[in-house]
PyMOL Python script that loads the backbone (N, CA, C, O; Angstrom):
from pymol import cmd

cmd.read_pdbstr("""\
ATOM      1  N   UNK A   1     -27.821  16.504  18.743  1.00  0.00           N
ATOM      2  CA  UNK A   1     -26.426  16.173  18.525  1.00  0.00           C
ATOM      3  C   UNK A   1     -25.648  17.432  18.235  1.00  0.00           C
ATOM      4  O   UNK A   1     -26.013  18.158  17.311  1.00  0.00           O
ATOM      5  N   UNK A   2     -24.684  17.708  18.909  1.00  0.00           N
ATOM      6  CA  UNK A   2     -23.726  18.825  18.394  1.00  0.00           C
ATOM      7  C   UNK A   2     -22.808  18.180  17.422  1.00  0.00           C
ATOM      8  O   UNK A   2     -22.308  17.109  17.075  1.00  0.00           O
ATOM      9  N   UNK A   3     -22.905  19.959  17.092  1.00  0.00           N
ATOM     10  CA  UNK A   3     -21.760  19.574  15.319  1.00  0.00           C
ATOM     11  C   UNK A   3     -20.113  19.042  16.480  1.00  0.00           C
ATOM     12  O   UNK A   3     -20.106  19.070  17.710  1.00  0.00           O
ATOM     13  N   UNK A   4     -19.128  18.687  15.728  1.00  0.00           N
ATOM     14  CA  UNK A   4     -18.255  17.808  15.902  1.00  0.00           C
ATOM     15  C   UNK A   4     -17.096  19.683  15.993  1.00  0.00           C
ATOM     16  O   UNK A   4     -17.274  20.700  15.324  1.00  0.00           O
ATOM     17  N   UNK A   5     -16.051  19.412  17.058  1.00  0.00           N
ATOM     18  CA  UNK A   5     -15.075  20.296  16.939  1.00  0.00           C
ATOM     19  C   UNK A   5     -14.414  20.103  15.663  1.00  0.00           C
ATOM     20  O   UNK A   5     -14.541  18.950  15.251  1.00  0.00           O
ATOM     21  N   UNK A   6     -13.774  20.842  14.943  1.00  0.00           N
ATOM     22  CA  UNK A   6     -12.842  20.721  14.293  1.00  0.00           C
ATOM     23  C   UNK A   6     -11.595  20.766  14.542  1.00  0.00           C
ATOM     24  O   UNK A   6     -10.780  20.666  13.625  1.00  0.00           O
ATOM     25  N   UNK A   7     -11.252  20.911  15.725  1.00  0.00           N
ATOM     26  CA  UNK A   7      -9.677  20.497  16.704  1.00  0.00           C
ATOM     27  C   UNK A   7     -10.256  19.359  17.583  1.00  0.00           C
ATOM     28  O   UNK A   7      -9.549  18.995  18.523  1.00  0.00           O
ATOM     29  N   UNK A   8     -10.868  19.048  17.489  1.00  0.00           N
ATOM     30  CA  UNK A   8     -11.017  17.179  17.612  1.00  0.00           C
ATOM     31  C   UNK A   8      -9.941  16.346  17.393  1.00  0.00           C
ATOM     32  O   UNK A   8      -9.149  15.802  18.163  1.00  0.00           O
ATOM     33  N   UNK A   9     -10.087  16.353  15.968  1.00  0.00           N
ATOM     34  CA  UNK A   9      -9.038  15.565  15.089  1.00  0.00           C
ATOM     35  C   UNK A   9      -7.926  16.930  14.128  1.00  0.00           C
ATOM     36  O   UNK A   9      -7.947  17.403  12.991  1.00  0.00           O
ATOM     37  N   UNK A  10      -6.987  17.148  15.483  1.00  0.00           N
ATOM     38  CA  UNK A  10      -5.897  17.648  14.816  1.00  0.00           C
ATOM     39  C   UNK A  10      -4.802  16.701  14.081  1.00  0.00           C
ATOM     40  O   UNK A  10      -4.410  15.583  14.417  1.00  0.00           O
ATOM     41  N   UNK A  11      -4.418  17.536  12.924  1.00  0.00           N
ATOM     42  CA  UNK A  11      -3.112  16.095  12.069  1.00  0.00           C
ATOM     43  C   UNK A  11      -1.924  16.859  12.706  1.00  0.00           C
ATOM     44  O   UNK A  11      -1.832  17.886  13.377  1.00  0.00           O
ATOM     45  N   UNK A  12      -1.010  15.897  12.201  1.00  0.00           N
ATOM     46  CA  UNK A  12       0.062  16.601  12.308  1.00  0.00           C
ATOM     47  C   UNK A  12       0.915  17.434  10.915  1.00  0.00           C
ATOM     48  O   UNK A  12       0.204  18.244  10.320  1.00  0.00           O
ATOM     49  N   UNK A  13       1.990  17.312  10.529  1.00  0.00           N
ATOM     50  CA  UNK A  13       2.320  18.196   9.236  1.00  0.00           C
ATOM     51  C   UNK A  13       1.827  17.173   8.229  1.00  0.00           C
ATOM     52  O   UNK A  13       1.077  17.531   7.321  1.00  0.00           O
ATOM     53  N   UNK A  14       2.366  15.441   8.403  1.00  0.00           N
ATOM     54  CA  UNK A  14       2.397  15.077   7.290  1.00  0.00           C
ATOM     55  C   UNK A  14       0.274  14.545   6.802  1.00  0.00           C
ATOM     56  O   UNK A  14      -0.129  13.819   5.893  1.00  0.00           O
ATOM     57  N   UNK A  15      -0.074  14.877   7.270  1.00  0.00           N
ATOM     58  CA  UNK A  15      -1.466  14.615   7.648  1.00  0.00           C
ATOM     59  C   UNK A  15      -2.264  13.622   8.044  1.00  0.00           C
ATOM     60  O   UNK A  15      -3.431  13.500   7.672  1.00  0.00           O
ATOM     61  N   UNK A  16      -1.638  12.818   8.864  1.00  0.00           N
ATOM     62  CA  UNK A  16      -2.046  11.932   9.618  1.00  0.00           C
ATOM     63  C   UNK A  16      -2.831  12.466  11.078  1.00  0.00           C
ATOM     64  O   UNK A  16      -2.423  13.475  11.653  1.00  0.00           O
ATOM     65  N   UNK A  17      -3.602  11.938  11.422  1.00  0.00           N
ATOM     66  CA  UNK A  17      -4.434  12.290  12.958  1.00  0.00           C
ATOM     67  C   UNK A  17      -3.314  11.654  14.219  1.00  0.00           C
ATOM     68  O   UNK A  17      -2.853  12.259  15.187  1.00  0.00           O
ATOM     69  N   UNK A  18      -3.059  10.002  13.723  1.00  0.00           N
ATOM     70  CA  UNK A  18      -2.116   9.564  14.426  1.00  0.00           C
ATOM     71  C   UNK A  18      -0.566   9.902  14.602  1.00  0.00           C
ATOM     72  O   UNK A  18       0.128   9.916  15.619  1.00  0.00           O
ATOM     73  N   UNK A  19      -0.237  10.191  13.169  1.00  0.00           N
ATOM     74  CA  UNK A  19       0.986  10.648  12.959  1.00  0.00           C
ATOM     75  C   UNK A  19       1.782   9.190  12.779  1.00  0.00           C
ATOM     76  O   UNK A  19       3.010   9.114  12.823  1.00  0.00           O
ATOM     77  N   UNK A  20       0.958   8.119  12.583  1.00  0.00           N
ATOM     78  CA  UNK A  20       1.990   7.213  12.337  1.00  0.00           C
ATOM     79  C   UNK A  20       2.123   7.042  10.659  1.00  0.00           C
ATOM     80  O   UNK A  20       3.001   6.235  10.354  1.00  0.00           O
ATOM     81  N   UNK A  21       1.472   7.602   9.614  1.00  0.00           N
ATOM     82  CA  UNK A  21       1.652   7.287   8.241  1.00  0.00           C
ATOM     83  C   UNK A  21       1.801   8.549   7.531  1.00  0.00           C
ATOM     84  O   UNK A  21       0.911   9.381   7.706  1.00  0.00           O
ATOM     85  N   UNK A  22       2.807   8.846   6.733  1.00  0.00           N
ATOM     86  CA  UNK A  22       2.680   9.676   5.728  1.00  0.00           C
ATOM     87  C   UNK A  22       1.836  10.131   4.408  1.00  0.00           C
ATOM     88  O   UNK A  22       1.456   9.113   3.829  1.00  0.00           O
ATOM     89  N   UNK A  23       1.520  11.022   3.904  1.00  0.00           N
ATOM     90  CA  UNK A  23       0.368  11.032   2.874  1.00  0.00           C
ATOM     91  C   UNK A  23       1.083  10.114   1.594  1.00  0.00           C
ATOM     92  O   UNK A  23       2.175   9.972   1.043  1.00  0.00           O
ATOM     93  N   UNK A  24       0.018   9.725   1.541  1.00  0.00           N
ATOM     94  CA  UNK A  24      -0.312   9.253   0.309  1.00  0.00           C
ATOM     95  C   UNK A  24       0.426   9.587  -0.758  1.00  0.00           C
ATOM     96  O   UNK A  24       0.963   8.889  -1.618  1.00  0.00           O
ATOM     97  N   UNK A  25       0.389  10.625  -0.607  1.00  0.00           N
ATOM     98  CA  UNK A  25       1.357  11.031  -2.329  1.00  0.00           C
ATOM     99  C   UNK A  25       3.077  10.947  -1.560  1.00  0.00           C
ATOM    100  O   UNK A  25       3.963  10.958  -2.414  1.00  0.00           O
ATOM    101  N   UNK A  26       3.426  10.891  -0.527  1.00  0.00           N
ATOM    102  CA  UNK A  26       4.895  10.553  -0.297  1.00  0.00           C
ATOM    103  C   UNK A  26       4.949   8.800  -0.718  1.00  0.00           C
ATOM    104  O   UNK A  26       5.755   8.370  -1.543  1.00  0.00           O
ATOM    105  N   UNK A  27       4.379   8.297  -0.305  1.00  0.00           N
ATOM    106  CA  UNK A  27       4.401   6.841  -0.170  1.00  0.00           C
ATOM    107  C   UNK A  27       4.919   6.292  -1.509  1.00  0.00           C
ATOM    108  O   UNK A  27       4.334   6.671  -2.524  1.00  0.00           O
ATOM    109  N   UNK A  28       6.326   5.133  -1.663  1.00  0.00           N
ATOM    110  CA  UNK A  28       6.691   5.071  -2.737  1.00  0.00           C
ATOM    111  C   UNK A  28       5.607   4.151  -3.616  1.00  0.00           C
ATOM    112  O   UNK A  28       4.830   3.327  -3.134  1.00  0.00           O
ATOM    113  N   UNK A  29       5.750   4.499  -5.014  1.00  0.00           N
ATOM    114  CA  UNK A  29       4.631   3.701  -6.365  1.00  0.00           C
ATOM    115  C   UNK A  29       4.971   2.192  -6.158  1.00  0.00           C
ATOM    116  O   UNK A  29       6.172   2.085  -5.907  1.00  0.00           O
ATOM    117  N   UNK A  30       4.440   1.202  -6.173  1.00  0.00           N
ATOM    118  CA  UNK A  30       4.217  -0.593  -6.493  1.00  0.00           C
ATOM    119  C   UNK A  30       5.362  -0.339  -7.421  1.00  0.00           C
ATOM    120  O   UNK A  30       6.306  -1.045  -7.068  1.00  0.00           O
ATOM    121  N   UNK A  31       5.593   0.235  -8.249  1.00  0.00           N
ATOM    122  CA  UNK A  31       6.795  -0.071  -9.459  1.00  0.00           C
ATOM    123  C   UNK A  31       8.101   0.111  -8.575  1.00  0.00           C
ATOM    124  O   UNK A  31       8.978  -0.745  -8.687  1.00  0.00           O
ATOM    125  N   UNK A  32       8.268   1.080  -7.779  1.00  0.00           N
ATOM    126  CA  UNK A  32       9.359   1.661  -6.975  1.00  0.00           C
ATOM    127  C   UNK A  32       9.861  -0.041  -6.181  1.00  0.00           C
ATOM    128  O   UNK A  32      10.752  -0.871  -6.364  1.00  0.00           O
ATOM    129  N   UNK A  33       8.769   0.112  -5.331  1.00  0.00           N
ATOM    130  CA  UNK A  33       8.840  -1.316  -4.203  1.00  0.00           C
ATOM    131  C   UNK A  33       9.116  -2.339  -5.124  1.00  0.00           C
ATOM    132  O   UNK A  33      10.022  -3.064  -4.711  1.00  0.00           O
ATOM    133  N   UNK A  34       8.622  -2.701  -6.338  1.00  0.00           N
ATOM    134  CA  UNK A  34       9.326  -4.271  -6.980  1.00  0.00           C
ATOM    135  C   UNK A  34      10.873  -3.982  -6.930  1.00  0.00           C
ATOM    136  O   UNK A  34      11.722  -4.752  -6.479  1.00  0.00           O
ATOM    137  N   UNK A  35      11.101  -2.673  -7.500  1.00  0.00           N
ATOM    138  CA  UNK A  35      12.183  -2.200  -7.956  1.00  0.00           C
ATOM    139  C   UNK A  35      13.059  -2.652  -6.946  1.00  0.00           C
ATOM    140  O   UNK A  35      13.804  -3.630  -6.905  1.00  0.00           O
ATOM    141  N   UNK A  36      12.766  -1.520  -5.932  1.00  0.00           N
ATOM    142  CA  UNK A  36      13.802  -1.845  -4.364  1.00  0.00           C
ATOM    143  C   UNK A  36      13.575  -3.258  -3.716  1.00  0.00           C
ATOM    144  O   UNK A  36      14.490  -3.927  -3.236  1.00  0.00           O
ATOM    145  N   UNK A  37      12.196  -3.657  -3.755  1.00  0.00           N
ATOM    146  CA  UNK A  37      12.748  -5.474  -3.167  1.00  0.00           C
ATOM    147  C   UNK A  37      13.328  -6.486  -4.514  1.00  0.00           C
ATOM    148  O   UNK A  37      13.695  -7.572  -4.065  1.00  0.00           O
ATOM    149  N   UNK A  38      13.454  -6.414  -5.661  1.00  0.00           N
ATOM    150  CA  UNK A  38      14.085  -7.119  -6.785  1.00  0.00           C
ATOM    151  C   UNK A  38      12.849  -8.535  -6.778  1.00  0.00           C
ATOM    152  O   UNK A  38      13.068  -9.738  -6.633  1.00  0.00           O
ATOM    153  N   UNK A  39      11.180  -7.597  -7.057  1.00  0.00           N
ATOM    154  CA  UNK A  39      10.458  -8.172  -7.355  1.00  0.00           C
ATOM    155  C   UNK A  39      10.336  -8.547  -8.713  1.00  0.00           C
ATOM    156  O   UNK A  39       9.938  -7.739  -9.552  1.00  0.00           O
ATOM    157  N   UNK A  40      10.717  -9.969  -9.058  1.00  0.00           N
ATOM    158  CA  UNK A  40      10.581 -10.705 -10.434  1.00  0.00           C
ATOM    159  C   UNK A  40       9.680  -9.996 -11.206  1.00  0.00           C
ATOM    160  O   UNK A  40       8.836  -9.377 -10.558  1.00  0.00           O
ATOM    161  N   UNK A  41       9.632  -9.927 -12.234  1.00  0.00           N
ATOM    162  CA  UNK A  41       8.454  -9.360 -13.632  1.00  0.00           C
ATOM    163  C   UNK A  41       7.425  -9.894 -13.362  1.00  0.00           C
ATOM    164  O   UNK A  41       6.461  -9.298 -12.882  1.00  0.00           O
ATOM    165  N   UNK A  42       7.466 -11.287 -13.665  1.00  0.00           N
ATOM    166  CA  UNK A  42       6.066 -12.002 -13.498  1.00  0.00           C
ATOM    167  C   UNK A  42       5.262 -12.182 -12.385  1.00  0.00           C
ATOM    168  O   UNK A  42       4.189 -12.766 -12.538  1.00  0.00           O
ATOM    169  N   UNK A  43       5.603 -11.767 -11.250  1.00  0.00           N
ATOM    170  CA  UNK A  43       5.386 -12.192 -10.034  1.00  0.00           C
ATOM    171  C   UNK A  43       4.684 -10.605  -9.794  1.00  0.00           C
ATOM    172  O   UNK A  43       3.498 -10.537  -9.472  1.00  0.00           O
ATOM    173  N   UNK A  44       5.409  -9.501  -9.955  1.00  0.00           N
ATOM    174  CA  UNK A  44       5.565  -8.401  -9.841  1.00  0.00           C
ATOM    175  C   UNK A  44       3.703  -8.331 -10.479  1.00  0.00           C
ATOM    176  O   UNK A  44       2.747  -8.018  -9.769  1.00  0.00           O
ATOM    177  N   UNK A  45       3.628  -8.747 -12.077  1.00  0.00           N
ATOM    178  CA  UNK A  45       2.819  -8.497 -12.852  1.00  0.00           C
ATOM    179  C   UNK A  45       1.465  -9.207 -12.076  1.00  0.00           C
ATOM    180  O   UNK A  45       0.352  -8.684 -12.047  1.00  0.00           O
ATOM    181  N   UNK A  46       1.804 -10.457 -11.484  1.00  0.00           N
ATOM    182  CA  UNK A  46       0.839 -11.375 -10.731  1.00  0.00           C
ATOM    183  C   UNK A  46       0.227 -10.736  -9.743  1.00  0.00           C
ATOM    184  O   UNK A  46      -0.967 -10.912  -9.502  1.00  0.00           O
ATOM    185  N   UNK A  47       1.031  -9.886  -9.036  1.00  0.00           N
ATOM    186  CA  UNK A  47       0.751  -9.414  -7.547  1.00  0.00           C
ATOM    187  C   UNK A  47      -0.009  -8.272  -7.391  1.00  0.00           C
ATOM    188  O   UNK A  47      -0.689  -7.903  -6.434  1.00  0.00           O
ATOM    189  N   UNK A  48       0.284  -7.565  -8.886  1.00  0.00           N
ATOM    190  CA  UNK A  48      -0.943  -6.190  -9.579  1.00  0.00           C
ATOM    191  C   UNK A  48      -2.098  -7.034  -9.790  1.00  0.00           C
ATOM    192  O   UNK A  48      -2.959  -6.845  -8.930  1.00  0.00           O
ATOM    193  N   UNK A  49      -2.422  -7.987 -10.739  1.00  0.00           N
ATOM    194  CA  UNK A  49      -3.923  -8.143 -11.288  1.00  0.00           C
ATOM    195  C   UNK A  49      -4.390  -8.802 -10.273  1.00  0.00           C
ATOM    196  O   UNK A  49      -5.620  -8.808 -10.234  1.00  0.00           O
ATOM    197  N   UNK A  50      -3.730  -9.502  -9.220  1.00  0.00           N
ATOM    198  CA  UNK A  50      -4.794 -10.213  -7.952  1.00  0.00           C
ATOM    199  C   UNK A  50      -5.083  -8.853  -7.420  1.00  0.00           C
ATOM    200  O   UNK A  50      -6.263  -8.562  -7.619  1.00  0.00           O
ATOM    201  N   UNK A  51      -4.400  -7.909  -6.804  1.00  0.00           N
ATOM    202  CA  UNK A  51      -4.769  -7.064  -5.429  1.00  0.00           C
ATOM    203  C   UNK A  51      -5.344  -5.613  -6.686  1.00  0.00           C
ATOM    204  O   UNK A  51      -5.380  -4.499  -6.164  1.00  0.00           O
ATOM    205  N   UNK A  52      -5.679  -5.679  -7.959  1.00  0.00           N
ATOM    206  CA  UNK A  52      -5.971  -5.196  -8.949  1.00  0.00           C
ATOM    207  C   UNK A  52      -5.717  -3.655  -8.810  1.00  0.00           C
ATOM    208  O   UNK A  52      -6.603  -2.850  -8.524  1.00  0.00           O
ATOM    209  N   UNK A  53      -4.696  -3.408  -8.994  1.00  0.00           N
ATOM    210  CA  UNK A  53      -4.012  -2.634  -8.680  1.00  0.00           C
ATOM    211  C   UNK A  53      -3.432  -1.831  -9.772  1.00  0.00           C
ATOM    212  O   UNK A  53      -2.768  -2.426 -10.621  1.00  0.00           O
ATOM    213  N   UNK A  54      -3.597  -0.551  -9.858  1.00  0.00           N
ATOM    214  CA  UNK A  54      -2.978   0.260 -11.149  1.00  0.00           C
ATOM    215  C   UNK A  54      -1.546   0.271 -11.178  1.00  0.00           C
ATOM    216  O   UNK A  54      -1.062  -0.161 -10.131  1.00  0.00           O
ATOM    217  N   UNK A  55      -0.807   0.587 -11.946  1.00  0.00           N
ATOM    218  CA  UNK A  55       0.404   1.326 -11.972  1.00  0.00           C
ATOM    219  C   UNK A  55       0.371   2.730 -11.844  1.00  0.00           C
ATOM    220  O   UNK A  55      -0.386   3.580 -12.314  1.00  0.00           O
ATOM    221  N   UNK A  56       1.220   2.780 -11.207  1.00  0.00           N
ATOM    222  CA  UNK A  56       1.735   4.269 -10.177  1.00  0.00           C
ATOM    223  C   UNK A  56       0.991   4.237  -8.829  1.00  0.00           C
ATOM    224  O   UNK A  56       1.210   5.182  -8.072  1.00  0.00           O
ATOM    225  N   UNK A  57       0.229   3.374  -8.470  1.00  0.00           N
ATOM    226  CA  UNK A  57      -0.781   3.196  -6.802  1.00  0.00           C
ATOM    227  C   UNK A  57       0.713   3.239  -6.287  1.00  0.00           C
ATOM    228  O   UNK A  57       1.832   3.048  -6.763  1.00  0.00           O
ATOM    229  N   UNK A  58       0.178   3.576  -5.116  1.00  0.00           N
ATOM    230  CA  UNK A  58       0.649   4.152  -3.887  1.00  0.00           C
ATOM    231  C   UNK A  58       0.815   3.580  -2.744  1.00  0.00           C
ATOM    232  O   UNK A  58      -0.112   4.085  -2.111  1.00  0.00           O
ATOM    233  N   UNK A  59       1.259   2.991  -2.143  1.00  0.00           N
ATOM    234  CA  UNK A  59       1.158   1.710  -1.045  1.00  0.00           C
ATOM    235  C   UNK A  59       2.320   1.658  -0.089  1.00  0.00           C
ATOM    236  O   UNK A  59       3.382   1.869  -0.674  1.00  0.00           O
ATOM    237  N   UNK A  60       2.466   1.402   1.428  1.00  0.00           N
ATOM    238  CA  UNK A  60       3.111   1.329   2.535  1.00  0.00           C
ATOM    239  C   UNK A  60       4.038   0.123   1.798  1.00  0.00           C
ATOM    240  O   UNK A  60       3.610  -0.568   0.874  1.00  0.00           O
ATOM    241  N   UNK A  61       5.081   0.031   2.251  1.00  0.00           N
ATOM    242  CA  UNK A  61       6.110  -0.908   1.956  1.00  0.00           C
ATOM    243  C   UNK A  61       5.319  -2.272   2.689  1.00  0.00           C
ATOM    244  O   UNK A  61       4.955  -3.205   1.974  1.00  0.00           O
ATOM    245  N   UNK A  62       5.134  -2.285   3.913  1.00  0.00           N
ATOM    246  CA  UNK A  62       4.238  -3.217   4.491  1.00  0.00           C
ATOM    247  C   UNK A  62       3.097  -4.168   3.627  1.00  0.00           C
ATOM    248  O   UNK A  62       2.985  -5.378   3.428  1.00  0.00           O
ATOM    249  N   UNK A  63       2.221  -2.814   3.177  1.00  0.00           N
ATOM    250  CA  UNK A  63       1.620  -3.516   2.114  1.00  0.00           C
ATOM    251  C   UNK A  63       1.867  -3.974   1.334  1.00  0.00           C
ATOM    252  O   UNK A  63       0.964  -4.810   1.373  1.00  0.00           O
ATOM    253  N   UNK A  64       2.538  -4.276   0.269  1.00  0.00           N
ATOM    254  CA  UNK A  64       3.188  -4.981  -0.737  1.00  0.00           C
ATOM    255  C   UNK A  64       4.209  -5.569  -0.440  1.00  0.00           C
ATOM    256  O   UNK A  64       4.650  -6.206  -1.397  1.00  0.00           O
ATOM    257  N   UNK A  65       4.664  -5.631   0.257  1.00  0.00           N
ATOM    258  CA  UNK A  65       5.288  -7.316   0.823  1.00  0.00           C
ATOM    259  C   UNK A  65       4.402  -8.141   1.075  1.00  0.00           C
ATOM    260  O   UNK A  65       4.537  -9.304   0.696  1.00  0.00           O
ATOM    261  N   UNK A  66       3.344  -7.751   1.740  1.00  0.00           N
ATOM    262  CA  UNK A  66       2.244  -8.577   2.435  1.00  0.00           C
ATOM    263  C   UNK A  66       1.559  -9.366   1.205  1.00  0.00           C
ATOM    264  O   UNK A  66       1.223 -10.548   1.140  1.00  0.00           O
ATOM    265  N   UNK A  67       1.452  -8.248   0.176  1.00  0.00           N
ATOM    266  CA  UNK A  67       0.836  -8.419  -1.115  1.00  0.00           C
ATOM    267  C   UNK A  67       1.281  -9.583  -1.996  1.00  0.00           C
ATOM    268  O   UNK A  67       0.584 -10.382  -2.621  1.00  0.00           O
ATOM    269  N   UNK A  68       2.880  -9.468  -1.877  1.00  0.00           N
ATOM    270  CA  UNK A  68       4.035 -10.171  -2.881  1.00  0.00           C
ATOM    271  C   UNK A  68       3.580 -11.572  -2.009  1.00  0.00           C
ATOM    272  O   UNK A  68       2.964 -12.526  -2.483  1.00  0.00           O
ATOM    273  N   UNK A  69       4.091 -11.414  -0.502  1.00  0.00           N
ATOM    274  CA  UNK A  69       3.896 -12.941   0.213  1.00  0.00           C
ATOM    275  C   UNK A  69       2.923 -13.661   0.085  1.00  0.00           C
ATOM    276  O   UNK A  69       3.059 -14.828  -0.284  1.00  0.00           O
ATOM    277  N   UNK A  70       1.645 -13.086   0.380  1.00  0.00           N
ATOM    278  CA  UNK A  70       0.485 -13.853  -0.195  1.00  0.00           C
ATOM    279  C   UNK A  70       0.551 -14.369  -1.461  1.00  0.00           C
ATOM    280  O   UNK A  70       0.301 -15.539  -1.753  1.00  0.00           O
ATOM    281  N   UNK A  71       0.897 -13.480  -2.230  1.00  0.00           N
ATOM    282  CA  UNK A  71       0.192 -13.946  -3.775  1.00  0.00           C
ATOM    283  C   UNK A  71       1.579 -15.472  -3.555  1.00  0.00           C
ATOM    284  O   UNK A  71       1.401 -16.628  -3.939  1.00  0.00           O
ATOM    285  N   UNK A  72       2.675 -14.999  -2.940  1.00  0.00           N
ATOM    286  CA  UNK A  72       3.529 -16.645  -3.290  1.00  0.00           C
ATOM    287  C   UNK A  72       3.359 -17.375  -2.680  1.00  0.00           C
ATOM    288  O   UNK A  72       3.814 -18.409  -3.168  1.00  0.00           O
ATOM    289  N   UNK A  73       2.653 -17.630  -1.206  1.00  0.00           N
ATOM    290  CA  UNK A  73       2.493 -18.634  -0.445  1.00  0.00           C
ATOM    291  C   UNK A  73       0.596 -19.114  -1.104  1.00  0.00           C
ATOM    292  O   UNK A  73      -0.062 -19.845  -0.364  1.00  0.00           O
ATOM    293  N   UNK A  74       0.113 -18.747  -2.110  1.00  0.00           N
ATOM    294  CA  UNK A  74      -0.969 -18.900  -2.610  1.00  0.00           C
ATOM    295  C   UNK A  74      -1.178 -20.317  -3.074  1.00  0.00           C
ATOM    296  O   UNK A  74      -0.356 -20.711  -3.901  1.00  0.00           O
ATOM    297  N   UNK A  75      -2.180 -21.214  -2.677  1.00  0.00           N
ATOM    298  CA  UNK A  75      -2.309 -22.827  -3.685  1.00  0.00           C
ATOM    299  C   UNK A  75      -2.692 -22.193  -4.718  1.00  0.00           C
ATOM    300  O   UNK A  75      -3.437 -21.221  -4.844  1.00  0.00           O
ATOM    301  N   UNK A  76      -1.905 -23.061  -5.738  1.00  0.00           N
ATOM    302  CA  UNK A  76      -2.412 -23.003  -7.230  1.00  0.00           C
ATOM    303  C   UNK A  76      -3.603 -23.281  -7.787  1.00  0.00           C
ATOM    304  O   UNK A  76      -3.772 -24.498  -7.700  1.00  0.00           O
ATOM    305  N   UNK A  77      -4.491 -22.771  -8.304  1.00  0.00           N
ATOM    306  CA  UNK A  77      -5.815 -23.398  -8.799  1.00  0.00           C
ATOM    307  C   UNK A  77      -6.345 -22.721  -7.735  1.00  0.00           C
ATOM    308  O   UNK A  77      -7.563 -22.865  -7.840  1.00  0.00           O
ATOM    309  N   UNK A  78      -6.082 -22.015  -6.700  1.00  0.00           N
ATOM    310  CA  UNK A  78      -7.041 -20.993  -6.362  1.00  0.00           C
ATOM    311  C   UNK A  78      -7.712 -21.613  -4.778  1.00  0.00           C
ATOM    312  O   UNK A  78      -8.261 -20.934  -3.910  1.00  0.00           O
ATOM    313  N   UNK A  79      -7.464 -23.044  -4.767  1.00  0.00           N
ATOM    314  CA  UNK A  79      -8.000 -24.175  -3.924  1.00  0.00           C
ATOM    315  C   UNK A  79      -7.283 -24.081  -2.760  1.00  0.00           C
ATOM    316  O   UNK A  79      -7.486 -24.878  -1.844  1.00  0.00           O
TER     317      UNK A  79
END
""", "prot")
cmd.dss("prot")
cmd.show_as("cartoon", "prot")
cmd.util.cbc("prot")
cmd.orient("prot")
């Protein structure tokens, strides 16, 4: 097996291979996103301990909508 090029997988600036996502540390905090979608407290608080999730994590806007929607279209009792 040959070793692997290392211009194989060129990134681009923001360091993506694809160039479709920004790093990680740009990406706004779960607190930011409740903030900017006018995610309720409790819901907000709900949507951390299911997807168990720290404060200050880091997440695509995508993701935490996805996150928020699930946890509200969720049956109660888990069923």
């Amino acid at each position: 097996m040959s070793k692997p090029n290392e211009n194989d997988h060129q990134t681009n600036n923001q360091g993506d291979p694809g160039g479709n996502k920004p790093p990680s540390n740009q990406l706004p905090t779960v607190e930011e996103h409740a903030r900017n979608l006018k995610v309720d407290a409790p819901v907000f608080a709900a949507v951390m301990q299911s997807k168990n999730w720290a404060s200050g994590k880091r997440v695509p806007v995508a993701a935490f909508e996805k996150a928020v929607k699930d946890f509200l279209g969720a049956s109660m009792g888990g069923a």
